[in-house]
MIMAR-403705 format. One line per field, with one value per residue: y, z, x of N, C-alpha, C in turn; residue number from 0. Coordinates in nm, 3 decimals. Atoms other than C-alpha are relative to their C-alpha. Example, Ala and Ser with C-alpha at 12.3 -4.5 7.8 and 13.67 -1.06 7.14 Angstrom:
REM MIMAR-403705
nnorth: -0.119, -0.119
nup: 0.000, -0.006
neast: 0.089, -0.082
canorth: -0.450, -0.106
caup: 0.780, 0.714
caeast: 1.230, 1.367
cnorth: 0.120, 0.109
cup: 0.000, 0.073
ceast: 0.090, -0.077
num: 0, 1
END
This chain:
REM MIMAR-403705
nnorth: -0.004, 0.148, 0.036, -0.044, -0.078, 0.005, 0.007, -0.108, -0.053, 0.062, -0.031, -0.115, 0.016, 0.048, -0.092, -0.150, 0.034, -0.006, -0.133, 0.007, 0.085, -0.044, -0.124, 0.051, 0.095, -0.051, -0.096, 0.067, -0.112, -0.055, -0.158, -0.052, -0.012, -0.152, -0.093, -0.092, 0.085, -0.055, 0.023, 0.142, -0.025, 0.023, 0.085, 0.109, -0.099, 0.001, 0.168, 0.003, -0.072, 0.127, 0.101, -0.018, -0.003, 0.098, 0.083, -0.023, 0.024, 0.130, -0.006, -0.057, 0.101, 0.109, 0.123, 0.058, 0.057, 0.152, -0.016, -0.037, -0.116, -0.018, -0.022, -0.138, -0.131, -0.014, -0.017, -0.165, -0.039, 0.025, -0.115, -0.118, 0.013, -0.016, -0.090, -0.099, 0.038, -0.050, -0.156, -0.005, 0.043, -0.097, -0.149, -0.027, 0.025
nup: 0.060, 0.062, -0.023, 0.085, -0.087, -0.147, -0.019, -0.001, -0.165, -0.094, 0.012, -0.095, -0.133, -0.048, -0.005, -0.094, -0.138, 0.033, -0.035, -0.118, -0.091, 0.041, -0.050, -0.122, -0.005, -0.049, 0.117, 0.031, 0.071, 0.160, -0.007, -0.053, -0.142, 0.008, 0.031, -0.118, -0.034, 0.010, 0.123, 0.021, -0.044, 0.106, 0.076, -0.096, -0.007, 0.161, -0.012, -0.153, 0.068, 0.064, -0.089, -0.057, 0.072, 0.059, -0.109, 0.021, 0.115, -0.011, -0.081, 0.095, 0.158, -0.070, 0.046, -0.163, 0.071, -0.084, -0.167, -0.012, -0.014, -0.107, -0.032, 0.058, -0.065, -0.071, 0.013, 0.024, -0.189, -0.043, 0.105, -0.034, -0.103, -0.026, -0.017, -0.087, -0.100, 0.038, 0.004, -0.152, -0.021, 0.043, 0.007, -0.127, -0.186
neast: -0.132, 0.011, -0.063, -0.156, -0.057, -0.078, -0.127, -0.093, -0.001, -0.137, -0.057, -0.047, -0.024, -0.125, -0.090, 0.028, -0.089, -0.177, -0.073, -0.005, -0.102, -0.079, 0.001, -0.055, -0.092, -0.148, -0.009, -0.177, -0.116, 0.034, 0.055, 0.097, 0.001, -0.036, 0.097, 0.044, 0.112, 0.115, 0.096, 0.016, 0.122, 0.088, 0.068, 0.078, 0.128, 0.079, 0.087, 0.152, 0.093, 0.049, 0.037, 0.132, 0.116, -0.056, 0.096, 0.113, 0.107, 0.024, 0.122, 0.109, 0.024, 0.075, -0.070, -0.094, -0.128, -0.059, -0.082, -0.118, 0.048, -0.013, -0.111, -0.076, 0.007, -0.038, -0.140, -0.081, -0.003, -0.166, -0.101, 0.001, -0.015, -0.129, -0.071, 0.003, -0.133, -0.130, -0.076, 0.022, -0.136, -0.121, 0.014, -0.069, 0.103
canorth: -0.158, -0.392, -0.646, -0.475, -0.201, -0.361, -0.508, -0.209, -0.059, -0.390, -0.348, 0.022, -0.099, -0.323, -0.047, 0.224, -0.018, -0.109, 0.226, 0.290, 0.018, 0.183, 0.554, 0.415, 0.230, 0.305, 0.605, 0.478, 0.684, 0.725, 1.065, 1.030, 1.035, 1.415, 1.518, 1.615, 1.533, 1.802, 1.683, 1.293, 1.398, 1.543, 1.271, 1.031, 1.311, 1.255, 0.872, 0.890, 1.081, 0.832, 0.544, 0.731, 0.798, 0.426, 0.283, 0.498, 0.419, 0.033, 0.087, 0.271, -0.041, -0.280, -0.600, -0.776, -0.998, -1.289, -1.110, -0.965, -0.607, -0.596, -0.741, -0.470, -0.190, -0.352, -0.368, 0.000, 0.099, -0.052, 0.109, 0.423, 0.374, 0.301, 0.612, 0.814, 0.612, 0.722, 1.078, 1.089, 0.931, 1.208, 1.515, 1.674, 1.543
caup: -5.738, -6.007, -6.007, -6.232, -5.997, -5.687, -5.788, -5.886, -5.539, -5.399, -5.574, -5.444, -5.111, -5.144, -5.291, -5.034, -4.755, -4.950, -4.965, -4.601, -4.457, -4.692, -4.583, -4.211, -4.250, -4.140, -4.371, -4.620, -4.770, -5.125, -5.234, -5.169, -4.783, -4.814, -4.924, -4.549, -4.255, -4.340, -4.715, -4.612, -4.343, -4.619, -4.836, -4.519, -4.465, -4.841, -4.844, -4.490, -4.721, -4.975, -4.740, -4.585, -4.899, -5.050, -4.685, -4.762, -5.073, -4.961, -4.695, -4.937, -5.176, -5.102, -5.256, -4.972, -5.235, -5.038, -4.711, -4.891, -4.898, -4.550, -4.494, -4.717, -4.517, -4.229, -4.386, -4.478, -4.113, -4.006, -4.266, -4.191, -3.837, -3.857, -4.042, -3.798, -3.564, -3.768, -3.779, -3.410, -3.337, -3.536, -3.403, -3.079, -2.711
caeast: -3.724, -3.658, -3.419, -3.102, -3.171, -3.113, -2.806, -2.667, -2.757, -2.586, -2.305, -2.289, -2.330, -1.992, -1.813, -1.917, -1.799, -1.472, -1.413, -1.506, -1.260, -1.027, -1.073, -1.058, -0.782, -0.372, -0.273, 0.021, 0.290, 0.109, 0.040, -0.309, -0.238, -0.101, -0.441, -0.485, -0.728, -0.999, -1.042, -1.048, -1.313, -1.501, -1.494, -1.623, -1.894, -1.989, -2.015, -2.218, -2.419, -2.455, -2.489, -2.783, -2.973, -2.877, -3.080, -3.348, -3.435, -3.374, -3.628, -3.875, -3.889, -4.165, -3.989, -3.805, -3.588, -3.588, -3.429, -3.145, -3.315, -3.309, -2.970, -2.828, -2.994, -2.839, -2.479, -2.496, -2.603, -2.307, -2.077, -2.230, -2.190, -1.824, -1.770, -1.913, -1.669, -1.409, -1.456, -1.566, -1.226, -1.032, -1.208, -0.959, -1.089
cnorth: -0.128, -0.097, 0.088, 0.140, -0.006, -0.040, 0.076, 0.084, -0.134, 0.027, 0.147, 0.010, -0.066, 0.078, 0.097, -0.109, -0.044, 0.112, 0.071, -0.065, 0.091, 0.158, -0.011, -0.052, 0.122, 0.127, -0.062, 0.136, 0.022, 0.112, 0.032, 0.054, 0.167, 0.056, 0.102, -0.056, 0.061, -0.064, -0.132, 0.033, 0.056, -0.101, -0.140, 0.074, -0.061, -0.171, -0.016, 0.063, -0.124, -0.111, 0.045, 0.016, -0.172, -0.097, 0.046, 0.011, -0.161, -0.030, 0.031, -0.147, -0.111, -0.164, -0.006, -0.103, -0.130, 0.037, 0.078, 0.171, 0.033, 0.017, 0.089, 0.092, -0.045, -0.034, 0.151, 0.069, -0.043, 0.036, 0.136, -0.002, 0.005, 0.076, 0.104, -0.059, 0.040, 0.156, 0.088, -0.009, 0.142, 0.143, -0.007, -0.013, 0.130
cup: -0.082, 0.022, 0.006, 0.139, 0.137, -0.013, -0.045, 0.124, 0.076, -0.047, 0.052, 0.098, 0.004, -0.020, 0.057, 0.112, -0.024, 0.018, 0.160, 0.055, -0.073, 0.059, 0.124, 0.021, 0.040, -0.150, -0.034, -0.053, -0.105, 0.003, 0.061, 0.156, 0.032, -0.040, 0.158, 0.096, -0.063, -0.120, 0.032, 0.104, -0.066, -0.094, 0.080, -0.005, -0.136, 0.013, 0.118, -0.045, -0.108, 0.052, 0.050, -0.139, -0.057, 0.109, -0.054, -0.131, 0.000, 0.078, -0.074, -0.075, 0.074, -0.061, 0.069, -0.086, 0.103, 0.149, -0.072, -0.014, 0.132, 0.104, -0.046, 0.041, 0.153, 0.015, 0.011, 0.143, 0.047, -0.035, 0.065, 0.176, 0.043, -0.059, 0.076, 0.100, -0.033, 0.014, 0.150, 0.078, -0.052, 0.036, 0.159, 0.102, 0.042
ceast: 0.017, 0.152, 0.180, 0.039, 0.049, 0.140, 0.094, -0.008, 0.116, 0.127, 0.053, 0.064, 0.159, 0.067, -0.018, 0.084, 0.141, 0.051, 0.006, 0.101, 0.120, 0.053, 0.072, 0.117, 0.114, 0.030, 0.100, 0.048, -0.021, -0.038, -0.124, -0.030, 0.028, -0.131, -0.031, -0.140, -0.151, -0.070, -0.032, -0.133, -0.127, -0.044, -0.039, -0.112, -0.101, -0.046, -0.094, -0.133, -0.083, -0.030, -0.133, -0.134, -0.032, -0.128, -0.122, -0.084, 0.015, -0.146, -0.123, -0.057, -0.096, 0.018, 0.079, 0.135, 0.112, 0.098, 0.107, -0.030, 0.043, 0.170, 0.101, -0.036, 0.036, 0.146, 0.044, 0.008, 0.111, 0.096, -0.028, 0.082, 0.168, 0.045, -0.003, 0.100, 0.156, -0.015, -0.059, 0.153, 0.099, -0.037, 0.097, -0.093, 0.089
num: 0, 1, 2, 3, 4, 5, 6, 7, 8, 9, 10, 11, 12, 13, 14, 15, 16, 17, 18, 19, 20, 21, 22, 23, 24, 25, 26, 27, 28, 29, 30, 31, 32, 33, 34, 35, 36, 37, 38, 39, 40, 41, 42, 43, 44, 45, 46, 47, 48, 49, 50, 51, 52, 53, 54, 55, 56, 57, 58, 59, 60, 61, 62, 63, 64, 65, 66, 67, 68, 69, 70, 71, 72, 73, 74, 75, 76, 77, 78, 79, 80, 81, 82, 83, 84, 85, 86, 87, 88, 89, 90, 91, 92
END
C-alpha cells in the first residue's frame, strides 16, 4: 500500500469511529433520530462492514509504516467491537 493510500485508509479509520461514537451515542431530538431503530441498526451493520474489510486489507499490506499499520488495525477492532456492543445492547433480552 503506498503511502497516499494509507492515509486515506487512516483517515477512513477516524471517520468510521467518529461516526461510530456518534451512532452509539444518546439519541437527540434532530430529525435524524426519527429515522427509527431498524434503519440505524442497519447503518451500524454497514460500517461493521466497512471496518471489517478496512482491517483486512490493513493486515494484507506488507509495509508496517513504522507501527502505525498495526495500531490502526487495532483501533478499528475496537470500533468494530463497540458496534457490535451497541447493537447487542439494543436487541430485546
Amino acid at each position: 500500500m503506498e503511502r497516499k493510500q494509507f492515509l486515506t485508509t487512516a483517515a477512513g479509520v477516524a471517520a468510521t469511529i467518529a461516526v461510530a461514537r456518534v451512532a452509539l451515542a444518546e439519541p437527540t431530538p434532530f430529525p435524524m433520530a426519527t429515522r427509527g431503530p431498524r434503519r440505524s441498526d442497519q447503518n451500524l451493520a454497514r460500517v461493521r462492514h466497512h471496518l471489517e474489510k478496512a482491517i483486512d486489507e490493513l493486515q494484507h499490506d506488507q509495509h508496517d509504516y513504522c507501527g502505525h499499520r498495526e495500531r490502526s488495525i487495532d483501533l478499528l477492532q475496537r470500533a468494530r467491537a463497540e458496534i457490535e456492543a451497541g447493537l447487542r445492547c439494543d436487541q430485546p433480552h
